[in-house]
N, C-alpha and C positions, 0 to 999 in steps of 0.2 A: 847285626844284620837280622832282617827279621827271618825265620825258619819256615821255606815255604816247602818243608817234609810235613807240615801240620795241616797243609790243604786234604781235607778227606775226613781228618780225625774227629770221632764221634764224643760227644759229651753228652754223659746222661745215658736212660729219663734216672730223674733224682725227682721226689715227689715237692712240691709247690701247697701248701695248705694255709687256705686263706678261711676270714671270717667278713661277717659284713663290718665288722669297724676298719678292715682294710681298704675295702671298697666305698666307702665313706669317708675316709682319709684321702683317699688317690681323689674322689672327687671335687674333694676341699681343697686339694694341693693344686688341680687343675682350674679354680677358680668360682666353682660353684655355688650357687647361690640360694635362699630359702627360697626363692618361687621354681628353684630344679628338685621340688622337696620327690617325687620319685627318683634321684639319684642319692640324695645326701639323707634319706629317713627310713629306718628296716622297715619300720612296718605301715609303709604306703600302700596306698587305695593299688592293687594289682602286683603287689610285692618289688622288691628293690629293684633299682635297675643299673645295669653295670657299663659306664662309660668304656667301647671298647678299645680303648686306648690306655687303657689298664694292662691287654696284654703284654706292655714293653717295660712293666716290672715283675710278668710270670718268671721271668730266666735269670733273672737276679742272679742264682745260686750257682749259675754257671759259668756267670764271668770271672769270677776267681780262680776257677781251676782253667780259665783260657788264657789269664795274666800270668799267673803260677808257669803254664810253657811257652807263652810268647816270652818274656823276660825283658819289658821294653823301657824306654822313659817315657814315663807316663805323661809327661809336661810337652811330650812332641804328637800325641794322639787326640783327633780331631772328629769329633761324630760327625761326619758328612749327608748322609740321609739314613732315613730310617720309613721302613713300611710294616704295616699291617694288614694283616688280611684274617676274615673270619669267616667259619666253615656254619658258624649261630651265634646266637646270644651266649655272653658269659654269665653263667652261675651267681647269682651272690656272694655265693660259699659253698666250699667244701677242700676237695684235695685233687688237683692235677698232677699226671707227669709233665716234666718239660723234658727236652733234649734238643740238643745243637749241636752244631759243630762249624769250620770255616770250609764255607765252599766257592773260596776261590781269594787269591792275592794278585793282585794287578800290576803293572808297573807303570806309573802315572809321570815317572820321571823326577820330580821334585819329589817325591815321596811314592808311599803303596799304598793302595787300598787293599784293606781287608773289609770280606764281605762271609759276616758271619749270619747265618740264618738260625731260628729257635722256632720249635713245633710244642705245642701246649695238647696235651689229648688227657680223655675222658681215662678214669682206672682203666676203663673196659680197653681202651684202645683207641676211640675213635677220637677224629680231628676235630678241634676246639678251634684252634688260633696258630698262626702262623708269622713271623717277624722276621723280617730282613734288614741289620744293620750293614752300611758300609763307614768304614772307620779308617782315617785316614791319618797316617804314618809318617810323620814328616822326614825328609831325610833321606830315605828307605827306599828310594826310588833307582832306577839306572842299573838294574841288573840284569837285562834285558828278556825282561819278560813279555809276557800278553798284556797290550795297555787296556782291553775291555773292548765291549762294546760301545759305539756310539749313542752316549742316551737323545732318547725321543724326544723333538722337540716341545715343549707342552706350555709355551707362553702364553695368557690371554689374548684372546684378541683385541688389536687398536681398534680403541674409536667408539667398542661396545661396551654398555652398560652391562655392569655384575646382575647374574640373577639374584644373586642375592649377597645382604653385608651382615656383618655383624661386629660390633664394637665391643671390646671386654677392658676395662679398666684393669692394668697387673697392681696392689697392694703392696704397700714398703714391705710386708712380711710374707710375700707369696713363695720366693724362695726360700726361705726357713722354714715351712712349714710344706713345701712340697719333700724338701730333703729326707722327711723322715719316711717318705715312702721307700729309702733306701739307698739314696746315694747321694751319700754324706762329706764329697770333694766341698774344702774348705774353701775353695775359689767361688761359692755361691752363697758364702754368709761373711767371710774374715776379710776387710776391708786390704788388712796386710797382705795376705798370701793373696788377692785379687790384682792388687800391686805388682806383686812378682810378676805375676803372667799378662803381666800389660796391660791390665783396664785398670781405669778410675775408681772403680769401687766395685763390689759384687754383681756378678751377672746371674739371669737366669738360667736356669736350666735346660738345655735342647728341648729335652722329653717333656719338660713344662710347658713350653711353648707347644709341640704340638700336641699337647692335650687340648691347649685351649683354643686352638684350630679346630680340632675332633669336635667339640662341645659346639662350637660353631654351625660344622656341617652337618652332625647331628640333629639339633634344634631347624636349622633352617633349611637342609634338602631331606630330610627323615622324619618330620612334624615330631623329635621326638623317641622316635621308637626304633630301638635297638634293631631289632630283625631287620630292618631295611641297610643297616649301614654294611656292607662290605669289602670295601677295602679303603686305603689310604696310604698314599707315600709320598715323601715331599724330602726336598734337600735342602740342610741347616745353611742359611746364605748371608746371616747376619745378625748382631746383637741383642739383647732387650735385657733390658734393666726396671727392675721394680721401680714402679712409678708411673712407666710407659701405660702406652694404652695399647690395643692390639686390635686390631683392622683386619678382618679375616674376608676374602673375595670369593666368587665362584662362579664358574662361566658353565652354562648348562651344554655339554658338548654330544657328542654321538653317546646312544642309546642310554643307558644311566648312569656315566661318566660326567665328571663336572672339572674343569680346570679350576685347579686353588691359588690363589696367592696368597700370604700373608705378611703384614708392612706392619712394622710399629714407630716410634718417631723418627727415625733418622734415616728410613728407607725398609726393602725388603728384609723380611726374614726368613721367610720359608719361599723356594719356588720350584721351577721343575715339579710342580705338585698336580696330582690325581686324585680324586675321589671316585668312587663307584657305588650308586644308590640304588633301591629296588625300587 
């Protein structure tokens, strides 16, 4: 059963120190390419620039010590959505605190949502970046708890053309090569253990996927440039496997909000998605 005496408990700050081959790596892992040479090159024309969708591997250091008191099977945990938000631009390099904790367990019935949030700040203190995971528990549901709130409808609209598309080819070795930004579950390289958990062969990685959302809406509602992007959150709704191509949508909605969708061959994969651009 999962322990919802853990709602409240604080994790962290525990310090986060990165260099630019990290942020060059995360780049690479999210599909980047030599004409994004201000992402993938330190010493570009205006200095490096840091895709912010990087911050959903500041907290790394924390999920261990939240696995360590959950005490769960791992093979029944389901990253359901995930969002970002930024306070500015990310650094190229140096050293943050992170801290997190679970602020809040759901009961969803068929299982629980755990909705863990992670704050990234400057030594000084101030706010960098901000991530909210919901993870979903299978099983774990039925103990009559709070089922949540009802989320926000946020479907495109029928009938209208996307402001904007963008197409990204995923490479047979995009997940092998994302994995080493840190999360190294063999269910995204080892054809056997991909077996076990019910697919045909290795899948990509959530976080993979919405990088290469990120990079999408980046490029096509922020020409580009990091300071305008501001927030992002979308919920994991299906597949993608190396090889796929990835179809990222955007509907331009009130004020600098944009409705996301993301499709790769077989249908949806990210929906319920939001962006917000300056």
């Amino acid at each position: 059963m999962i322990r919802l005496d853990l709602v409240g408990k604080k994790y962290g700050p525990v310090p986060f120190e990165y260099t630019w081959k990290d942020v060059v790596l995360y780049a690479l892992g999210i599909g980047a390419q030599t004409d994004e040479l201000p992402f993938i090159y330190e010493s570009a024309k205006g200095g490096l620039r840091v895709f912010p969708s990087f911050a959903t591997v500041m907290g790394s250091g924390l999920w261990a010590q939240f696995f360590d008191d959950v005490d769960v099977d791992h093979s029944r945990f389901i990253h359901g959505e995930q969002g970002v938000r930024l306070f500015g631009p990310i650094p190229p390099e140096g050293v943050v605190l992170v801290e997190g904790g679970i602020v809040n367990i759901y009961d969803k019935g068929k299982g629980a949502l755990i909705v863990w949030r992670m704050r990234a700040m400057t030594e000084a203190g101030d706010p960098l970046v901000e991530t909210e995971s919901g993870i979903f528990y299978r099983g774990e549901g039925g103990f009559g708890g709070d089922p949540g709130p009802k989320a926000e409808a946020l479907d495109p609209p029928e009938g209208v053309a996307p402001t904007f598309t963008a197409s990204y080819f995923v490479p047979g070795n995009q997940a092998a090569l994302y994995r080493l930004n840190g999360d190294t579950n063999p269910l995204h390289l080892d054809p056997e253990f991909a077996q076990m958990g019910g697919f045909p062969r290795p899948i990509v990685h959530g976080l993979c996927t919405y990088g290469y959302a990120v990079r999408a809406i980046l490029h096509k509602a922020c020409d580009g440039d990091v300071a305008r992007f501001k927030e992002f959150k979308a919920r994991f709704s299906g597949v993608v496997y190396p090889g796929d191509t990835l179809v990222t949508e955007g509907w331009k909605d009130t004020g600098g909000r944009y409705l996301i969708r993301c499709g790769a061959d077989r249908g949806v994969v990210l929906s319920h998605a939001y962006a917000v651009v300056e």
